[in-house]
MIPAKE-250304 format. One record per residue: residue number from 1; residue in three letters; x, y, z of N, C-alpha, C in turn. Coordinates in steps of 0.2 Angstrom, whole numbers, plus 5000, padded with zeros to 4 digits. Atoms other than C-alpha are relative to their C-alpha. Example, Ala and Ser with C-alpha at 12.3 -4.5 7.8 and 13.67 -1.06 7.14 Angstrom:
2
> n,res,n_X,n_Y,n_Z,ca_X,ca_Y,ca_Z,c_X,c_Y,c_Z
> 1,ALA,5004,4994,5000,5062,4978,5039,5004,5006,5000
> 2,SER,4996,4994,4999,5068,4995,5036,4996,5005,5003
% end
This chain:
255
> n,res,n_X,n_Y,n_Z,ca_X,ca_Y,ca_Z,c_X,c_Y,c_Z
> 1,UNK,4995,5001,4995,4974,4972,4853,5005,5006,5000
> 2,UNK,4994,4996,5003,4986,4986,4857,5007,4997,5003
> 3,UNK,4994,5004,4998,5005,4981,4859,5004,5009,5005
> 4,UNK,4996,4995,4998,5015,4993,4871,5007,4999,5002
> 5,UNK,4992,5002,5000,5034,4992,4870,5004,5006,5004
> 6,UNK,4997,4997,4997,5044,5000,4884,5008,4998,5002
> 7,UNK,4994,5002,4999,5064,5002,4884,5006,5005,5000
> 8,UNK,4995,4995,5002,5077,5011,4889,5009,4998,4997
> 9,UNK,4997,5001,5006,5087,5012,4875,5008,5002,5001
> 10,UNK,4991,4998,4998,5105,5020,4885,5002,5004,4993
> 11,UNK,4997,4998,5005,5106,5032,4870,4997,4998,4993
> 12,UNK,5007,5001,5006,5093,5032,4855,5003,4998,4995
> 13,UNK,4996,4999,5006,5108,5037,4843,5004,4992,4999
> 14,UNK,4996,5007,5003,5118,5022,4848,4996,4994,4999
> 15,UNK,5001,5006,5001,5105,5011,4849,4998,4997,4992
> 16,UNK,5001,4997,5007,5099,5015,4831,5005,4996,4996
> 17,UNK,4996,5005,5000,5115,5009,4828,5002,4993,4999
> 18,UNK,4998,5008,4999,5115,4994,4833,4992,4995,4998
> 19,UNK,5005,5004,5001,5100,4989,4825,4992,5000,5004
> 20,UNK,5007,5001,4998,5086,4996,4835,4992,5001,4995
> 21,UNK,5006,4996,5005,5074,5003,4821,4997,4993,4996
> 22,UNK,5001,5006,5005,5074,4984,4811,4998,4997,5007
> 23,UNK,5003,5003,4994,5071,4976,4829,4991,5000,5001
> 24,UNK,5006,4997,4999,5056,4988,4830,4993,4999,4996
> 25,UNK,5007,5002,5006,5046,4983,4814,4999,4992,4999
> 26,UNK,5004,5010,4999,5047,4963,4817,4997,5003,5006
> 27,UNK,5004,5000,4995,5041,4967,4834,4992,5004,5000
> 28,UNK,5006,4998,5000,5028,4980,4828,4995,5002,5005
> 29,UNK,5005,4996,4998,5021,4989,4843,4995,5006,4998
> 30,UNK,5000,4994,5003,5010,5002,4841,4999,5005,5006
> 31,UNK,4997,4992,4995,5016,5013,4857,5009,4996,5002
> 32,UNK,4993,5002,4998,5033,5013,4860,5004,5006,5006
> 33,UNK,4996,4995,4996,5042,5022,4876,5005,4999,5001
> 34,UNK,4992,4998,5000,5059,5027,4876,5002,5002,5006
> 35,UNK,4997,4994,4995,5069,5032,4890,5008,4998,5000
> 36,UNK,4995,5001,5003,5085,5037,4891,5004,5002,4995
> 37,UNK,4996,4996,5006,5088,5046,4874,5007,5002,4999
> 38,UNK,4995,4994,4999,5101,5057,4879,5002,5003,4993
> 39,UNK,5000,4996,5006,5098,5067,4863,4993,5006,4999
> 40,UNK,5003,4998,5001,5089,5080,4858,4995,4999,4993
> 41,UNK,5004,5004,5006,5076,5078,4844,5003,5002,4994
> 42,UNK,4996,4999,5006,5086,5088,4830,5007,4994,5002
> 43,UNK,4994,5005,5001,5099,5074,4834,4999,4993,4998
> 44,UNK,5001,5009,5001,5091,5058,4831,4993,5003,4994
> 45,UNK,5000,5000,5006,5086,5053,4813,4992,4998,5001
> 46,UNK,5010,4998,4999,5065,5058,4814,4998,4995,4995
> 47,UNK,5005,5003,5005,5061,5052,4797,5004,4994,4998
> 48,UNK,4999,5009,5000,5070,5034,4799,4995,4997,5004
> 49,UNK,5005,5004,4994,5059,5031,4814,4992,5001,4996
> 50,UNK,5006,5000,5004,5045,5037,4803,4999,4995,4995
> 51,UNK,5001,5008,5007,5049,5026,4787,5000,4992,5006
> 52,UNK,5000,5007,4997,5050,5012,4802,4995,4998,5002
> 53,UNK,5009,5002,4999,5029,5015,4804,4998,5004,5007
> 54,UNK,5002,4995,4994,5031,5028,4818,4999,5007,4998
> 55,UNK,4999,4994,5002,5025,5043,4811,5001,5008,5005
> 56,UNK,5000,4994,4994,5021,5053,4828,5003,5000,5004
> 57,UNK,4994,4999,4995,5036,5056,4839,4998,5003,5003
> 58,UNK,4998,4994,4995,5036,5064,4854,5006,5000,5005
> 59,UNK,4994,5002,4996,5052,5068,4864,5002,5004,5005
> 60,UNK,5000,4993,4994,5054,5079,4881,5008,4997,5002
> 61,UNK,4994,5000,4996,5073,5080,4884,5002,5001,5007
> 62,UNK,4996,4997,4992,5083,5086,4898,5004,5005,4997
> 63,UNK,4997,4994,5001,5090,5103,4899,5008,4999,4999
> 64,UNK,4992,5001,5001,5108,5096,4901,5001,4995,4994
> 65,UNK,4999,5004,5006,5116,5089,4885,5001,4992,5000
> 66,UNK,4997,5006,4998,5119,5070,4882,4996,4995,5007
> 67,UNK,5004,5001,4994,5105,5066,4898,4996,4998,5000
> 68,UNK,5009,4998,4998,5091,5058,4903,4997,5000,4995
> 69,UNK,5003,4998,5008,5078,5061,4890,4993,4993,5001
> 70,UNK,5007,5005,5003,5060,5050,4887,4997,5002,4994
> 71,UNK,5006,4999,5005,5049,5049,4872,4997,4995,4999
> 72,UNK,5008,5004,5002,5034,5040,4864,5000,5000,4993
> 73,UNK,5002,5003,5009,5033,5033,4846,4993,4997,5000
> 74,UNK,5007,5004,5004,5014,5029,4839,5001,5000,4993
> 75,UNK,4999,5000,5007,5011,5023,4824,4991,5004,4999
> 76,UNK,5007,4996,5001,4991,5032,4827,5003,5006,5005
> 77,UNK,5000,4991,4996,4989,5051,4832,4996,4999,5007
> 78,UNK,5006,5001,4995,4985,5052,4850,4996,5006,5000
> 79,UNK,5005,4994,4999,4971,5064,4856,5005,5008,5004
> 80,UNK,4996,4994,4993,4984,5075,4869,5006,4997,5000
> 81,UNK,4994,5004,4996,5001,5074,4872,5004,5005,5007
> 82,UNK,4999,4993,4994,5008,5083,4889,5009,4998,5002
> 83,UNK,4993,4998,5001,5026,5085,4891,4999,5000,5008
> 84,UNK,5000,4997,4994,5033,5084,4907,4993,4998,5006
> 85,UNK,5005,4999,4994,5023,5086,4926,4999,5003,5003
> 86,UNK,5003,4993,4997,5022,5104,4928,5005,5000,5006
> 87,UNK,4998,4999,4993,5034,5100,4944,5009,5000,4996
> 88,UNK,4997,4998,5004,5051,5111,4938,5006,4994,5000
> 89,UNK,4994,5003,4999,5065,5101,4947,4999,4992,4994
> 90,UNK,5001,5006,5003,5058,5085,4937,5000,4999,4994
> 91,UNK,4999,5000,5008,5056,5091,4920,5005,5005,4998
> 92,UNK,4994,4999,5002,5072,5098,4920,5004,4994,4995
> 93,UNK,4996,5006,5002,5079,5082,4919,4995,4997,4993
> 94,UNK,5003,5003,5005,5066,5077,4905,4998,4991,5001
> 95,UNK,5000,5007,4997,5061,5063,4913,4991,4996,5001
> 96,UNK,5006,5005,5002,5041,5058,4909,4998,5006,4994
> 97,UNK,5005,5000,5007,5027,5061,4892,4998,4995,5003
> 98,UNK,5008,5006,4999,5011,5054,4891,4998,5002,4993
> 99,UNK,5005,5002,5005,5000,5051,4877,4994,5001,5001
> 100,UNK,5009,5000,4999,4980,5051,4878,4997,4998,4994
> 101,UNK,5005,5003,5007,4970,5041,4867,4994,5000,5002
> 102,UNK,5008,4999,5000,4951,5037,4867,4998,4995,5007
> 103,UNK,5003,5002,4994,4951,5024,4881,5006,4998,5005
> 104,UNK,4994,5000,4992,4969,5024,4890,5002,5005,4999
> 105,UNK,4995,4994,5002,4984,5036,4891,5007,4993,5003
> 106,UNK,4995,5005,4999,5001,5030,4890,5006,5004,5002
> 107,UNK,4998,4995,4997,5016,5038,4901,5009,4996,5000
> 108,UNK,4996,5002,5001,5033,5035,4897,5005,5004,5007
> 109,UNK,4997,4999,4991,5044,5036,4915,5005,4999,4998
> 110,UNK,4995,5000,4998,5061,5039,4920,5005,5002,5007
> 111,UNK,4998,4999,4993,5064,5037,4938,5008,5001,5001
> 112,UNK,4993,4999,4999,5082,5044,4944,5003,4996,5006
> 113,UNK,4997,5005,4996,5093,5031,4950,5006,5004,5005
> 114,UNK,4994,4998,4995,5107,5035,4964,5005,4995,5001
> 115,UNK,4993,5004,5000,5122,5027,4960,5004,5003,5005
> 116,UNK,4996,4994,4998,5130,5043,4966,4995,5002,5008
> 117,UNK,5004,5000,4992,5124,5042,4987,4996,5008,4997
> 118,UNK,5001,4991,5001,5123,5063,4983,4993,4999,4997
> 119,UNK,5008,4999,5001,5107,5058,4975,4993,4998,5002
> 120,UNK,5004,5004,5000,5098,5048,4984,4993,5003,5002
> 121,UNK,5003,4995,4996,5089,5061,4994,4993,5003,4995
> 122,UNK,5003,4997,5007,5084,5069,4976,4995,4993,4999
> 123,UNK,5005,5004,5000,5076,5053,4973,4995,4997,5002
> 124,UNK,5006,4999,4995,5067,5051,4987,4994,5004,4998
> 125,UNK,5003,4993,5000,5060,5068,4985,4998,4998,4993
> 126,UNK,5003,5001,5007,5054,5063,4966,4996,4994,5000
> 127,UNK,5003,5006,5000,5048,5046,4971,4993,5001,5004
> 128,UNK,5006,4998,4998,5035,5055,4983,4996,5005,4996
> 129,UNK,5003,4996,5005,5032,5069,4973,4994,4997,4995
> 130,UNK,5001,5005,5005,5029,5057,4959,4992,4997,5000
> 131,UNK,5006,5003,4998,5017,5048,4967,4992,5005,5001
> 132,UNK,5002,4995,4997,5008,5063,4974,4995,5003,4994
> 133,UNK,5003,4999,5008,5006,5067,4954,4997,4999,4998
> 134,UNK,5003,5005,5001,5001,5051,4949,4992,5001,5003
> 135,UNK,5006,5003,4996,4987,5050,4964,4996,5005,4995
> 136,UNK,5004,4996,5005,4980,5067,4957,4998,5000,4993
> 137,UNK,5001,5002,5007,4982,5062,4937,4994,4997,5001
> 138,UNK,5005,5003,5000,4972,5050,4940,4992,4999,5001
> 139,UNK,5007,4999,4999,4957,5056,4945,4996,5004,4994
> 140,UNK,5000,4998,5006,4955,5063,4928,5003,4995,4993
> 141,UNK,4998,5008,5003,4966,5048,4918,4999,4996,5005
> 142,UNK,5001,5007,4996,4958,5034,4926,5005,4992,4998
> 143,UNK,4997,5007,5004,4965,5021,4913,5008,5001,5001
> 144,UNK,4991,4996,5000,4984,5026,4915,5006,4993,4999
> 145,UNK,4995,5004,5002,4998,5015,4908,5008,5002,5001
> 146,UNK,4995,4998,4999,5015,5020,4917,5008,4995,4999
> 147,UNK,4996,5003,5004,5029,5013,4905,5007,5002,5003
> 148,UNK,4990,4996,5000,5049,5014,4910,5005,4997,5004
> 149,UNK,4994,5001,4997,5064,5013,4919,4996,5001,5008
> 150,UNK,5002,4998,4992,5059,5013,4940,5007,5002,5002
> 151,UNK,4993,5001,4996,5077,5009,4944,4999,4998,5009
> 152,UNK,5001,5002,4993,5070,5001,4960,4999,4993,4998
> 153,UNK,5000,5004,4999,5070,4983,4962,4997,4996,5004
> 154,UNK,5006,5001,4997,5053,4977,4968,5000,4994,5006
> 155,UNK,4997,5010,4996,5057,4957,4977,5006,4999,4998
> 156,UNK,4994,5005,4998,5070,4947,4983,5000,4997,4992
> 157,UNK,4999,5004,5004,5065,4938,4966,5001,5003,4994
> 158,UNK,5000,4996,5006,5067,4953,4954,5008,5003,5000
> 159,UNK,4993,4997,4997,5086,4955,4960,5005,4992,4999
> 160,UNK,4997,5007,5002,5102,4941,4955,5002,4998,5008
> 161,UNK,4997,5003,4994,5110,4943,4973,4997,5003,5007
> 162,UNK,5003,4996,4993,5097,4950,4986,5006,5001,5006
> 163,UNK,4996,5000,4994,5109,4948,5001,5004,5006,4999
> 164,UNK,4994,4997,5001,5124,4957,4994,4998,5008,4998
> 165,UNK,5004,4993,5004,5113,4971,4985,4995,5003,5007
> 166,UNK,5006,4993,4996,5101,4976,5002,5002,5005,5001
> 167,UNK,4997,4991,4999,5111,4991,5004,5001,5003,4996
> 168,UNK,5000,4997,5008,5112,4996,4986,4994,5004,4996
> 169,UNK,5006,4994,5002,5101,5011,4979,4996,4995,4995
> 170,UNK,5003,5002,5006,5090,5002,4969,4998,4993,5004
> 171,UNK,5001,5005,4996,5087,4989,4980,4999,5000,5010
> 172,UNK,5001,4998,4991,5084,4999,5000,4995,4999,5000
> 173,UNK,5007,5001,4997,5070,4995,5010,4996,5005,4999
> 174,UNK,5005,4995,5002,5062,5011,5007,5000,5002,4993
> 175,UNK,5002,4999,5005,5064,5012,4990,4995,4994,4995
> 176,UNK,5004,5006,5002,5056,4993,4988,4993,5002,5003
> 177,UNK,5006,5000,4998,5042,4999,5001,4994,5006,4995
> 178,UNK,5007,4994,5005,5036,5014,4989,5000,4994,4994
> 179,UNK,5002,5002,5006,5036,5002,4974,4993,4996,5001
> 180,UNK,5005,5005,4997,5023,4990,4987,4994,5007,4999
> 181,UNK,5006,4996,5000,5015,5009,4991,4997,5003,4991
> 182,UNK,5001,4998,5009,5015,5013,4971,4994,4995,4999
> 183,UNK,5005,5001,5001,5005,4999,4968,4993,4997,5004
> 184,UNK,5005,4999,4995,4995,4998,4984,4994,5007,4997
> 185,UNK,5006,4996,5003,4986,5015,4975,5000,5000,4995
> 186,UNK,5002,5003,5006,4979,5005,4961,5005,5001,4994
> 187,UNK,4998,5004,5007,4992,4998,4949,5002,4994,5000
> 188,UNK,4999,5005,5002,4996,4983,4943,5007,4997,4997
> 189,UNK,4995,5004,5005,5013,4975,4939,4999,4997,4997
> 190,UNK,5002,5005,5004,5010,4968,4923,5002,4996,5000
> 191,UNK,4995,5007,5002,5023,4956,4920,4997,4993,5005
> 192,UNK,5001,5006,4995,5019,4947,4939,4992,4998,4997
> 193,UNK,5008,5004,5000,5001,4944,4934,5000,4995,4996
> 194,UNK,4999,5004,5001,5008,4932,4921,5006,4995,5000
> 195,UNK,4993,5005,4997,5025,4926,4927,5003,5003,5005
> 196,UNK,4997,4998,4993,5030,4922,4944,5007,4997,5000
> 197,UNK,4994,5001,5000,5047,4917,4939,5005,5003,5001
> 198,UNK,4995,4996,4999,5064,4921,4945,5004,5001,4994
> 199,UNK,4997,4996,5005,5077,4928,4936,4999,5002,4995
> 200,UNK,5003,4998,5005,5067,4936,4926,5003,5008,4999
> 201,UNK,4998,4993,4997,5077,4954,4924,5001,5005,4993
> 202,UNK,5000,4997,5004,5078,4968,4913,5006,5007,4999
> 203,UNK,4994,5001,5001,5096,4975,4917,5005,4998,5002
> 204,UNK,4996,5004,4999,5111,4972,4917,5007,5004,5002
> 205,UNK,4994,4995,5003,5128,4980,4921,5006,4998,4995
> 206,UNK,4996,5003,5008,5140,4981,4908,5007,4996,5002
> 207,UNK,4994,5004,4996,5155,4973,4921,4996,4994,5001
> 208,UNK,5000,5008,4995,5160,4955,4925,4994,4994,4996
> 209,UNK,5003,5007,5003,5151,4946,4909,4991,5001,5004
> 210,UNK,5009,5002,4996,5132,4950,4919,4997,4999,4997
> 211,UNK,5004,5002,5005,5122,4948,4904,4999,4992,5000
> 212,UNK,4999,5006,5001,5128,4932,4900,5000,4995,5004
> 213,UNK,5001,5004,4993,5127,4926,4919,4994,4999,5001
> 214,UNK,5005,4999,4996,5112,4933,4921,4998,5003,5005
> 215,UNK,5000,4995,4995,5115,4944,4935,4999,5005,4999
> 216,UNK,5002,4991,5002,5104,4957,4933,4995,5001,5004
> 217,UNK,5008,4997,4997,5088,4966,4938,4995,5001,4998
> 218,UNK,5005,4999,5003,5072,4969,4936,4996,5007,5003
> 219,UNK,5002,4994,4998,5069,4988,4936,4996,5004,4996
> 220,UNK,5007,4995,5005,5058,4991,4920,4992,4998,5003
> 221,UNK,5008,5003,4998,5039,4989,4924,4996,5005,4994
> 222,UNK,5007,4996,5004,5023,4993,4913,4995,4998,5004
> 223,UNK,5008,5001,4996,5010,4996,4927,4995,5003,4998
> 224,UNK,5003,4997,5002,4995,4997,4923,4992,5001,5006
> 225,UNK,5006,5000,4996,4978,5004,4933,4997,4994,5000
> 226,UNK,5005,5007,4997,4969,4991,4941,4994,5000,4997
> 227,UNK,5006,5001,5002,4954,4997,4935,5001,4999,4993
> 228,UNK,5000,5005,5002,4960,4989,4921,5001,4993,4996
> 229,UNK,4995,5008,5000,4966,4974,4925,4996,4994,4994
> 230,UNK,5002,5006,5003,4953,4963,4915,5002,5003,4993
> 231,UNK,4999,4999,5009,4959,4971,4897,5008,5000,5001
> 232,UNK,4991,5001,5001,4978,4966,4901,5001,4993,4996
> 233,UNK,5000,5007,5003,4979,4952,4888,5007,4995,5003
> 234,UNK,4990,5004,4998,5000,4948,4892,5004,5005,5002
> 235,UNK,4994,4997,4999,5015,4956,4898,5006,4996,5000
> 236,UNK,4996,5004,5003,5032,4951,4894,5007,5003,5002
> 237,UNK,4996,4995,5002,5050,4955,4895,5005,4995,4995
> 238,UNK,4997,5002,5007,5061,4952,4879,5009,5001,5000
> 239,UNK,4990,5000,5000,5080,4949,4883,5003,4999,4995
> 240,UNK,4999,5000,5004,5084,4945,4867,5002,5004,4996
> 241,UNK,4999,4994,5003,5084,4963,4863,5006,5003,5001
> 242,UNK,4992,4996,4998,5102,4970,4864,5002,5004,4997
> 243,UNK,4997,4993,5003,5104,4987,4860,5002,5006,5005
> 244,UNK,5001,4997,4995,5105,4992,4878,5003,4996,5006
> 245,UNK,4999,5005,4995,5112,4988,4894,4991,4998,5002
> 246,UNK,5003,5001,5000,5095,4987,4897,4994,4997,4993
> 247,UNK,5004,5001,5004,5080,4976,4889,4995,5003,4998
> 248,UNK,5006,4996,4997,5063,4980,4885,4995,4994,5000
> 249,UNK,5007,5004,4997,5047,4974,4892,4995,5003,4996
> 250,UNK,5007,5000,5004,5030,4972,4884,4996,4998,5005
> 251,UNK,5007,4994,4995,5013,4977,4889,4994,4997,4995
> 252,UNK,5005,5001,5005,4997,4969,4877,4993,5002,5005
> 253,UNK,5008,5001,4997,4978,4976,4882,4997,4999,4994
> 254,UNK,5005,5001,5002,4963,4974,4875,4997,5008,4995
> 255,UNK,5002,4994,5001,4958,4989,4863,4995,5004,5003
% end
């Protein structure tokens, strides 16, 4: 069985701090994607993550300091690792890695959210691109496992206040319809294929106690290729982990 653990971590430094590295070795995946770092790799402490049973680190920043950022922790060497998607505006920001092992590949994501209206446009334009990428990859990585932050919020059931939030970037009818067109070309929400339960969410904002109410989202996903869907043993999300406004979600296939 392999375990894949996806989480954006709001800052690697802080969460490290707060206890993420000891969280990491009860839980014992053996891929872990990060998003969100906002450090660059001379700044976060390599050979703790090492002595934590991760000795292969990969980490693609973002050109601006303190930003953005993804990486991939194995505890086994992959065959290939590719930085980036070749498409400049995207990998400025530092914002996907992939992995390549002997029978999947695993792709740590960082879709850009639009708090800021000014971006929303930019996201759009990354969400089709995105896809555009993906369709291509994949006729080469068939097995593909895309681990991360979407910042979109899939159903009415993956949100605390649908009503109040439909106008709210992370929640617009056209950012909901590409997460249907995302997995319309062959993926799989893991999580729903074993729990169709509500309030199930994976952040939170840090106002107004919403943790502790509940009032959050579910904007991490580990989709994984339909083609294959029979070696998905479980998925899961793990709200118990608090080193982030965000949780993380787990991902189990079949070796």
């Amino acid at each position: 069985m392999i375990k894949i653990i996806s989480y954006n971590v709001n800052g690697i430094r802080a969460a490290i701090s707060k206890g993420l590295l000891d969280w990491i070795q009860e839980e014992n995946p053996d891929v872990i994607c990060l998003q969100e770092i906002k450090a660059n790799e001379n700044q976060i402490p390599t050979e703790e993550i090492t002595s934590a049973g991760y000795p292969y680190q990969y980490y693609f920043s973002a050109q601006k300091a303190g930003y953005s950022g993804v990486a991939i922790l194995c505890k086994e060497q992959p065959n290939n690792v590719v930085y980036g998607t070749g498409i400049d505006y995207m990998d400025f920001e530092g914002r996907n890695i992939r992995v390549d092992f002997d029978t999947f590949s695993v792709m740590s994501l960082y879709l850009p959210s639009a708090s800021n209206i000014d971006r929303l446009d930019f996201k759009y334009q990354y969400m089709d691109d995105f896809l555009d990428y993906i369709n291509q990859l994949k006729k080469d990585i068939p097995n593909l496992i895309i681990c991360g932050d979407y910042n979109i919020c899939h159903q009415a059931i993956d949100i605390h206040d649908p009503i109040r939030n439909a106008k709210v970037s992370g929640f617009l009818p056209e950012e909901r319809a590409w997460v249907s067109k995302f997995i319309d070309h062959g993926f799989i929400d893991s999580f729903r294929m074993f729990n169709q339960e509500p309030h199930q969410y994976s952040w939170w904002t840090y106002r107004a106690n919403a943790r502790n109410n509940n009032k959050g989202w579910r904007i991490d996903y580990n989709m994984v290729s339909d083609n294959m869907k029979e070696r998905i043993l479980n998925a899961s999300i793990l709200p118990e982990a608090k080193h982030s406004d965000h949780c993380p979600i787990a991902v189990e296939i079949k070796a």
